[in-house]
Legacy VTK file of the C-alpha trace (Angstrom):
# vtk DataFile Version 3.0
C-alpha trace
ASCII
DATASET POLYDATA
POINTS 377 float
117.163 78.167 201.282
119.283 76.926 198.200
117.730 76.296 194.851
118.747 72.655 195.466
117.221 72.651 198.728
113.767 73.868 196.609
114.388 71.412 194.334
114.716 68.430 197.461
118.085 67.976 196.240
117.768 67.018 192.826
120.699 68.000 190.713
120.127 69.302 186.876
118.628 72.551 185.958
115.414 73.125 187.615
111.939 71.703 186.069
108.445 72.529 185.826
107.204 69.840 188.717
109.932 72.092 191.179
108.367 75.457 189.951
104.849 73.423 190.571
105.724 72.350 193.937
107.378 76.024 194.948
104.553 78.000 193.941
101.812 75.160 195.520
100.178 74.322 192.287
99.649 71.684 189.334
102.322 70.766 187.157
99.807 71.747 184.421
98.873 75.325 185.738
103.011 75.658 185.368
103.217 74.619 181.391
99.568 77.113 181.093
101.180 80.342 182.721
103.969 79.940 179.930
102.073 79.202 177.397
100.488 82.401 178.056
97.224 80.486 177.932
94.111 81.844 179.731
91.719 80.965 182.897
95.277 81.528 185.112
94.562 84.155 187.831
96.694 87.052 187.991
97.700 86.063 191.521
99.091 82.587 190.387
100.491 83.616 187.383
102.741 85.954 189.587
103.154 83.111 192.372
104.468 80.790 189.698
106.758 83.385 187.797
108.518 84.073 191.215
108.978 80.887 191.720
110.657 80.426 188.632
112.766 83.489 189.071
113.766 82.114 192.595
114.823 78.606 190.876
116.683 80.403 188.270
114.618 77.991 185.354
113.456 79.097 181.987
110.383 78.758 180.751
111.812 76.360 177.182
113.206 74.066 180.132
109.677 73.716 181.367
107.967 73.499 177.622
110.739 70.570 176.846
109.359 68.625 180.303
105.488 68.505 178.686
104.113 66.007 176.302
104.780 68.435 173.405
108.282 69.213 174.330
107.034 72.749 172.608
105.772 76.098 173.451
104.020 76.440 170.468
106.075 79.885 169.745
108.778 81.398 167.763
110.384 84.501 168.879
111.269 87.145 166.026
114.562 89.774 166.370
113.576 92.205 164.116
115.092 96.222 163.765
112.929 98.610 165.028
112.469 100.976 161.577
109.758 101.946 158.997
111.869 101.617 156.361
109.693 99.354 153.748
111.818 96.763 153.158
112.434 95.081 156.473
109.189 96.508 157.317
107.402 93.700 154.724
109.580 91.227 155.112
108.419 91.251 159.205
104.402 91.645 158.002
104.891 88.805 155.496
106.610 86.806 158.477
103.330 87.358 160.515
101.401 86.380 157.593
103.653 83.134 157.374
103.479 82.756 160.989
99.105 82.272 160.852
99.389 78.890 158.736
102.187 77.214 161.250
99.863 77.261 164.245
102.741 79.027 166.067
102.109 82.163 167.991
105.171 84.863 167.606
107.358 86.899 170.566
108.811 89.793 168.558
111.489 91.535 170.157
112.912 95.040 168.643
116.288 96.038 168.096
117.788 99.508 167.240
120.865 100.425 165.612
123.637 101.162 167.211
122.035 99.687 170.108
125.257 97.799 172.304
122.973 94.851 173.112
121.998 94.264 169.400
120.681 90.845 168.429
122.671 89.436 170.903
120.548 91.165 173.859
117.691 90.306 171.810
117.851 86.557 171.862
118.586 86.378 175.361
115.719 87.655 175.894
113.552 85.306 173.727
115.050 82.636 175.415
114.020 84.097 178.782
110.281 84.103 177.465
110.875 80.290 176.004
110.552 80.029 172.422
111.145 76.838 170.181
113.087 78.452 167.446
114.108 82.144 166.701
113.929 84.080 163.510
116.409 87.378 163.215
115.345 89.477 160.188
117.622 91.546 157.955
120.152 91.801 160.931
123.200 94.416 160.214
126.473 93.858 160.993
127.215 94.840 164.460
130.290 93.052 164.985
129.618 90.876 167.837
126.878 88.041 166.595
129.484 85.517 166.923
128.181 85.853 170.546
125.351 84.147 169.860
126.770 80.694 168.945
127.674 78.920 171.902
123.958 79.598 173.637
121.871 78.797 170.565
121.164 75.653 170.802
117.644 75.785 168.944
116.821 76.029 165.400
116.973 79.983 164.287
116.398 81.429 160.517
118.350 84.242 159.439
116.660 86.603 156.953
118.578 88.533 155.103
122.126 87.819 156.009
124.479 85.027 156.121
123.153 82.585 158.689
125.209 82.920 162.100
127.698 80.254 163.552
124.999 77.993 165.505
124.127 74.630 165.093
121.072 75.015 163.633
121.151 77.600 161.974
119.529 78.683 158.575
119.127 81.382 156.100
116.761 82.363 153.779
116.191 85.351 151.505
119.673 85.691 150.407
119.018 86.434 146.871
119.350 89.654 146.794
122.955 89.489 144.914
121.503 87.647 142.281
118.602 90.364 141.996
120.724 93.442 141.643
123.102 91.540 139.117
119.581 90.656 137.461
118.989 95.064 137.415
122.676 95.769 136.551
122.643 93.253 133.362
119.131 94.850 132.181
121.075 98.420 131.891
124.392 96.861 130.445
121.694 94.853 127.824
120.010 98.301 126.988
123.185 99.817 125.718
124.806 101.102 128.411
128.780 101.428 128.808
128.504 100.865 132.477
126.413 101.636 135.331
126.538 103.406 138.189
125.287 102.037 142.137
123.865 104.195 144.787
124.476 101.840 147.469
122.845 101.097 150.800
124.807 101.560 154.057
127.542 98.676 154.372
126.658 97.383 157.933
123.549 96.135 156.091
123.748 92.813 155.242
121.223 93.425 152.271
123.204 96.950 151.151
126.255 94.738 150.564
124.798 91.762 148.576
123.641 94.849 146.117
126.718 95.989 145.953
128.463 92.813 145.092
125.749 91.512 142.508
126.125 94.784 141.008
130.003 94.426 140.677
129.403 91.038 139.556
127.500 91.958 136.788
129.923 94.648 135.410
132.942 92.580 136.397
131.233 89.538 134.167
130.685 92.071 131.199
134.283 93.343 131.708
132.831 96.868 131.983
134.633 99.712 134.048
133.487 99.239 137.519
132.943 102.990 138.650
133.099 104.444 142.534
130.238 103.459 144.698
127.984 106.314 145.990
126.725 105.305 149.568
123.409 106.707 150.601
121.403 105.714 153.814
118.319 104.224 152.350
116.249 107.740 152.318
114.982 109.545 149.412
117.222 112.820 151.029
120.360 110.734 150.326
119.705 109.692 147.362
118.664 113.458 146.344
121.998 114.280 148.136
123.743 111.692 145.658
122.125 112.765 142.804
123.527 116.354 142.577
127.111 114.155 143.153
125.872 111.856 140.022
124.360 114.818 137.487
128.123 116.265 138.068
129.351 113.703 135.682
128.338 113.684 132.137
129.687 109.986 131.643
126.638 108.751 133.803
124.129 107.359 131.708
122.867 104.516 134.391
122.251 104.101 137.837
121.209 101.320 140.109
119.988 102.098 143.445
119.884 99.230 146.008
116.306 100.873 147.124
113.439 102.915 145.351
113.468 105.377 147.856
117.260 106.838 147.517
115.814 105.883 143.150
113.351 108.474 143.932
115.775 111.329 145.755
117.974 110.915 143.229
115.564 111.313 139.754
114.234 114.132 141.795
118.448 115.897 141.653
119.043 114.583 137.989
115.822 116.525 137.010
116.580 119.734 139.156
120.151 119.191 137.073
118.549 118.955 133.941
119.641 115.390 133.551
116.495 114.052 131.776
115.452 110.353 133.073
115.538 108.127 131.176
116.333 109.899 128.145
119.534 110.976 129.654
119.903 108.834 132.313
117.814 105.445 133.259
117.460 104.546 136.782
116.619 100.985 138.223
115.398 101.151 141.992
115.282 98.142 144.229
111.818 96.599 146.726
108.901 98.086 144.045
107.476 99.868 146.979
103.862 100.943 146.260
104.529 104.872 144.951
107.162 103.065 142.367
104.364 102.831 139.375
103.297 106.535 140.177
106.643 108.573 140.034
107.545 110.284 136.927
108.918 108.172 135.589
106.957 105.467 136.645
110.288 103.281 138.074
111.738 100.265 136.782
112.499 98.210 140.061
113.523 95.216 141.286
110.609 93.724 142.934
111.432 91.809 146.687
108.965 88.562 146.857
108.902 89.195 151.353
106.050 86.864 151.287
107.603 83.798 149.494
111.132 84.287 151.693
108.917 84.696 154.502
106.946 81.296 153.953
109.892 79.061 152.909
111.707 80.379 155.698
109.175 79.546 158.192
108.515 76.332 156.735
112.226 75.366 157.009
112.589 76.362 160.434
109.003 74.555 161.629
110.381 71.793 159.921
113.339 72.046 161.924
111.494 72.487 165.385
109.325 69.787 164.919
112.369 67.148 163.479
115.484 68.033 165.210
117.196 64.953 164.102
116.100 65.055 160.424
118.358 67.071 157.512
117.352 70.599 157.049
114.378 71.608 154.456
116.800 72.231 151.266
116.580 76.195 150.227
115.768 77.734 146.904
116.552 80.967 145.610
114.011 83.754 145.847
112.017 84.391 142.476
113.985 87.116 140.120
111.056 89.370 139.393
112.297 92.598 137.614
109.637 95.135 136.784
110.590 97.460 133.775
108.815 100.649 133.988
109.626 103.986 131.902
112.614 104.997 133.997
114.952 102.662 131.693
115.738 102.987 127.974
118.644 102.767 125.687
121.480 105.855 126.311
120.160 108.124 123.714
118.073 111.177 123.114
114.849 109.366 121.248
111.763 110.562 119.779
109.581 107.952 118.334
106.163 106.636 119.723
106.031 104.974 123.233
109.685 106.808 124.410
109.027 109.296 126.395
109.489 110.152 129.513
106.716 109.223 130.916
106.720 105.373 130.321
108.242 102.819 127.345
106.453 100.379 125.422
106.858 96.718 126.344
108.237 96.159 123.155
111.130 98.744 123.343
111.926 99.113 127.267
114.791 95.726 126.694
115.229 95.132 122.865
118.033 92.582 124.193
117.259 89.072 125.641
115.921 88.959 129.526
118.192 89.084 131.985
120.954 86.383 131.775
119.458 84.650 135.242
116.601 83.970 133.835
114.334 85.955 136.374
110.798 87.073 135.528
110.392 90.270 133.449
107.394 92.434 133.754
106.772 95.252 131.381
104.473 98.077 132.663
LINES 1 378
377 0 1 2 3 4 5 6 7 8 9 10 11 12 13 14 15 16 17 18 19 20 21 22 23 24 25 26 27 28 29 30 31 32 33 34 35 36 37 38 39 40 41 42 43 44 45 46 47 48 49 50 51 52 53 54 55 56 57 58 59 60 61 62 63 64 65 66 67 68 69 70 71 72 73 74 75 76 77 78 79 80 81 82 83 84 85 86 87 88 89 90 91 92 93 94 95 96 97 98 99 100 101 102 103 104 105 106 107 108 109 110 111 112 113 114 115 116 117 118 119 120 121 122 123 124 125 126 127 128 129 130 131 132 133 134 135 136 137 138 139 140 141 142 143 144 145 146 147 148 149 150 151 152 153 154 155 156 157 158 159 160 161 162 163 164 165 166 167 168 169 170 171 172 173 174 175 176 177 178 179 180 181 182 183 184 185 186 187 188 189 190 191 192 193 194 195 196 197 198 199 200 201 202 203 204 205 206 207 208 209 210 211 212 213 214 215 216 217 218 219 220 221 222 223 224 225 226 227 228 229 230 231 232 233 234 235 236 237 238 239 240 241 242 243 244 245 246 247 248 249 250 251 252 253 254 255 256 257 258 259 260 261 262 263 264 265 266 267 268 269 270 271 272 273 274 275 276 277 278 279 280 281 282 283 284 285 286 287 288 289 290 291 292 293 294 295 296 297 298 299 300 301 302 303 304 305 306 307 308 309 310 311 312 313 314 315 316 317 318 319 320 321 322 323 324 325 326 327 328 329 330 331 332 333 334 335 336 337 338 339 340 341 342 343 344 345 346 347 348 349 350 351 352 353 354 355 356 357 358 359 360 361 362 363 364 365 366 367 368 369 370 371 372 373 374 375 376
């Protein structure tokens, strides 16, 4: 038998009341099974699936049919890795997630994986979602893909927000962060500074990269060669043996505190002294940051507050499809000066040492030029 047959002719994509009437149950036992709500036996649950399979319908058709219109869910496209950064940014999405009365479908991506995001969202909209978040994304190459079936509000963390018509973005500040680290070096005295970048697919890696060239490009300072690690504390050890090399290094931003970590670990080993010799700025304040020696001057990453804005804007969204978009606003500037930063000379009076610099001393210029939040430790 046709699906139009099952669906006694009608013409359209299929809806819940023809899945109801193929499996020989309620219209409201339909709109339960995919909500994933309970008291549906395992038997019917599989008799209406099939039936849905066999009609070709998805379950956001059927949600759209009910008095809601929703499913009450949000599907997240996240990459599958422990590295801290996207790590918190996905927790503080879950946290976000709690307050909206939405429940969340989180799919996993790897890298290098051929499906990507794209394979991702497809399926999320299998499962039937009412809006699709797709967290610190890297470039793959093919996410213009995406546009023509996304027809639902999505938020894009991290990255430029992709070509659908609904789309959003949030947590995009990271340019003005690192320009926010770079300036802090440049105010301390420094002729230039050197970046340990991030890998360049990353969305994230290359907004460091640029707000770091925009800062020395705004000074009119020598922009020097960019050293690319891969996030880990072994490449930024790696880099740091490149780095000790040359004697005309006196400051380094790293775009995390991991590869900040790796490479004061090589500048030591070198007998580059940090930051007497050389100050370091890392980039997330990930826990172990106060506890290295130096204790590490960081830019901290506010995940919770992109996470809640951005989840906000895109419930917003879901819940007022015809109404203008939430307006954005930049991620707080929060950068945390620790003992790994100091002016570019040997020093020896009280509170410069090694081991930590007095609030007083650690910037004896103005904050940074953006205006972001500076906390002495």
């Amino acid at each position: 038998m046709t699906r139009e047959a099952r669906r006694g002719g009608s013409s359209g994509a299929p809806r819940s009341v023809d899945v109801a009437r193929l499996a020989g149950v309620s219209q409201k036992t339909v709109s339960r099974v995919f909500n994933d709500e309970p008291y549906v036996s395992a038997e019917v649950r599989r008799r209406v699936l099939d039936a849905a399979e066999e009609l070709g319908y998805r379950p956001n058709n059927a949600a759209r049919a009910l008095a809601s219109g929703r499913t009450r869910s949000i599907g997240v496209v996240t990459l599958g890795t422990a590295l801290y950064g996207p790590a918190s940014l996905i927790m503080g999405v879950e946290r976000a997630a709690r307050d909206t009365g939405y429940a969340l479908r989180v799919v996993n991506t790897m890298e290098g994986d051929p499906a990507g995001v794209a394979g991702a969202v497809e399926s999320l909209l299998d499962q039937g979602v009412d809006g699709i978040v797709i967290s610190e994304p890297i470039d793959e190459g093919h996410e213009g893909d995406l546009s023509a079936r996304l027809d639902m509000p999505v938020l894009v963390l991290g990255a430029p927000p992709i070509l659908a018509p609904r789309a959003l973005a949030a947590g995009t500040g990271a340019g003005l962060m690192a320009q926010t680290a770079t300036e802090h070096l440049l105010e301390l005295g420094h002729a230039t500074v050197h970046h340990l970048a991030g890998p360049q697919r990353w969305y994230a890696a290359r907004d460091r990269s640029e707000g770091w060239r925009a800062a020395l490009t705004a000074h009119g300072r020598t922009v020097p060669p960019v050293v690319e690690g891969d996030w880990s504390a072994a490449s930024g050890y790696a880099a740091g043996h490149e780095l000790a090399s040359d004697d005309e290094v006196t400051a380094v931003f790293a775009a995390n505190d991991d590869m900040a970590i790796g490479l004061i670990r090589a500048l030591a080993e070198a007998g580059r002294r940090v930051p007497e010799d050389v100050s370091v700025v890392g980039f997330d304040d990930i826990p172990v940051a106060p506890y290295v020696t130096p204790p590490l001057t960081t830019m901290r990453q506010p995940f919770d507050a992109v996470a809640q804005e951005g989840l906000k804007r895109l419930v917003h969204a879901i819940e007022n499809p015809q109404a203008l978009p939430l307006p954005a606003s930049d991620p707080p500037v929060d950068l945390v000066i620790r003992g790994s930063t100091a002016p570019p000379s040997a020093r020896t009076s009280p509170g410069h040492g090694r081991h930590g610099a007095s609030a007083s001393s650690a910037s004896p210029h103005s904050p940074p030029l953006n205006g972001g939040a500076v906390h002495h430790h």
